[in-house]
Legacy VTK file of the C-alpha trace (Angstrom):
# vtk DataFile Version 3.0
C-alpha trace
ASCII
DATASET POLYDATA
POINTS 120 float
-4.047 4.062 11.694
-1.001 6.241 10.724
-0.417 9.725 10.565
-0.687 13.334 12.412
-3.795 14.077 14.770
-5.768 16.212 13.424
-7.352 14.193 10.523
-10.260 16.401 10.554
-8.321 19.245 8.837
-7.865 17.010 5.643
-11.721 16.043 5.800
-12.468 19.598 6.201
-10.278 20.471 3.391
-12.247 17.695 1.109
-16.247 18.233 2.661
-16.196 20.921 -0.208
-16.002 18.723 -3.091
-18.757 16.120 -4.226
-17.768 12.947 -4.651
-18.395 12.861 -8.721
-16.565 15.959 -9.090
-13.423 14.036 -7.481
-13.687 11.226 -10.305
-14.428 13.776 -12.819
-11.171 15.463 -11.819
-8.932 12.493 -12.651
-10.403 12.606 -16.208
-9.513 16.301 -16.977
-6.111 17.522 -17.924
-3.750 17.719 -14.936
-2.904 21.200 -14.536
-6.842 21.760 -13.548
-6.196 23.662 -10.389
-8.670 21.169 -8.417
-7.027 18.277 -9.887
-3.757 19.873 -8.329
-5.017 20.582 -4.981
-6.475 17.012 -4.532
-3.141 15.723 -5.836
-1.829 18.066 -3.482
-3.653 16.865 -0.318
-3.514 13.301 -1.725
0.642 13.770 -1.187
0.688 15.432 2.235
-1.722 12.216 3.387
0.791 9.786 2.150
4.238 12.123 3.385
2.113 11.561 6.724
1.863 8.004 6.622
-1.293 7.386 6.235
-1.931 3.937 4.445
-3.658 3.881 0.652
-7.009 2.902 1.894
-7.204 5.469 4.728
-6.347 8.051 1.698
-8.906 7.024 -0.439
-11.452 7.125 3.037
-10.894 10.026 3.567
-10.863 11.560 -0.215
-13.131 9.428 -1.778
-11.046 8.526 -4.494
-10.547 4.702 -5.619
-7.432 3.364 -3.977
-5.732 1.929 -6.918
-5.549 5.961 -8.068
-3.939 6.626 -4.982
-1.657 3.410 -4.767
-0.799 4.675 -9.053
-0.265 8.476 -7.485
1.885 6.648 -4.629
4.079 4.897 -6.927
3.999 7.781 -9.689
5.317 10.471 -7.277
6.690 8.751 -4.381
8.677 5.542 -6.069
11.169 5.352 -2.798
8.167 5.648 0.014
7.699 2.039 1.516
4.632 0.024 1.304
2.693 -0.957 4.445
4.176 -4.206 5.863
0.821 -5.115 7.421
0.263 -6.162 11.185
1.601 -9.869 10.964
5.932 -10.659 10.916
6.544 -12.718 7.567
6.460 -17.106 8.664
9.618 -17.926 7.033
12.803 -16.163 6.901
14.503 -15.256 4.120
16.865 -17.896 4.424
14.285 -20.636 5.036
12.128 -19.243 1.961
15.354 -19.967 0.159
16.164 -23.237 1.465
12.440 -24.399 0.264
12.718 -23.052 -3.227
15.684 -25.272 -2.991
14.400 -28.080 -1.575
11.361 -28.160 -4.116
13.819 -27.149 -7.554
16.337 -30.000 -6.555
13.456 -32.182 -6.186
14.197 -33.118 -2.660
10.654 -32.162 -1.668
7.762 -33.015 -3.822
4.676 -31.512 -1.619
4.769 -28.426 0.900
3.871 -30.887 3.490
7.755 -32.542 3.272
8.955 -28.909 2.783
7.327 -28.282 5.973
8.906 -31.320 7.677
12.153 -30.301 6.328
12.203 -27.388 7.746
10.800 -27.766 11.047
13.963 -30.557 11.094
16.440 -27.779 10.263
14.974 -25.503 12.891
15.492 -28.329 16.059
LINES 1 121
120 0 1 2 3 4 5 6 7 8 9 10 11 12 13 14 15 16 17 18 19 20 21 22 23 24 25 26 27 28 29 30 31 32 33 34 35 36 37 38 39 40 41 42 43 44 45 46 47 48 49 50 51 52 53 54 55 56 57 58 59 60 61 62 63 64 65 66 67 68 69 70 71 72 73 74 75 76 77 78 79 80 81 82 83 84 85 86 87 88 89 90 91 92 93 94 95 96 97 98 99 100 101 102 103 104 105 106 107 108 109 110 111 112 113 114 115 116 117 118 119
């Protein structure tokens, strides 16, 4: 998991509110001072690199709010990349789409052929 130490201070922060207030929050108008401090810590959790669904652990909010707040107020942060490297290269994703639009491949079993060929 991502992000500072000291989790506990965020969880600490957050043991004060009940979990149906939290929803409720999202449906009242946003300049509802709880609304702004949950936005609030929601923001420092994600400027600390915690992932989406470690946010919405620890806050108990849904994580497609927190993935909309994520993309609403921090459009440039990146997404997780996950723990696995991508398969295929760029250029090898390429070369398949090309293989498969020029109809020299039918089947992603002669794509793969193809390209294990190109890699030898």
């Amino acid at each position: 998991m991502f992000g500072p130490k000291n989790k506990q201070t965020y969880i600490k922060s957050l043991s004060e509110f009940e979990s149906d207030f939290i929803h409720l929050c999202f449906q009242l108008p946003s300049s509802c001072a709880l609304c702004l401090k949950l936005k609030r810590t929601i923001s420092s959790l994600l400027d600390a690199h915690y992932s989406v669904q470690s946010v919405a652990s620890i806050t108990l909010v849904h994580p497609s709010t927190i993935s909309r707040l994520r993309s609403k107020h921090h459009p440039t942060m990146k997404k997780s990349l996950g723990s696995y490297p991508a398969k295929l290269s760029p250029a090898n994703i390429h070369y398949a789409v090309h293989l498969i639009t020029s109809q020299k491949a039918e089947n992603a079993v002669q794509v793969t052929k193809e390209l294990c060929n190109v890699e030898k």
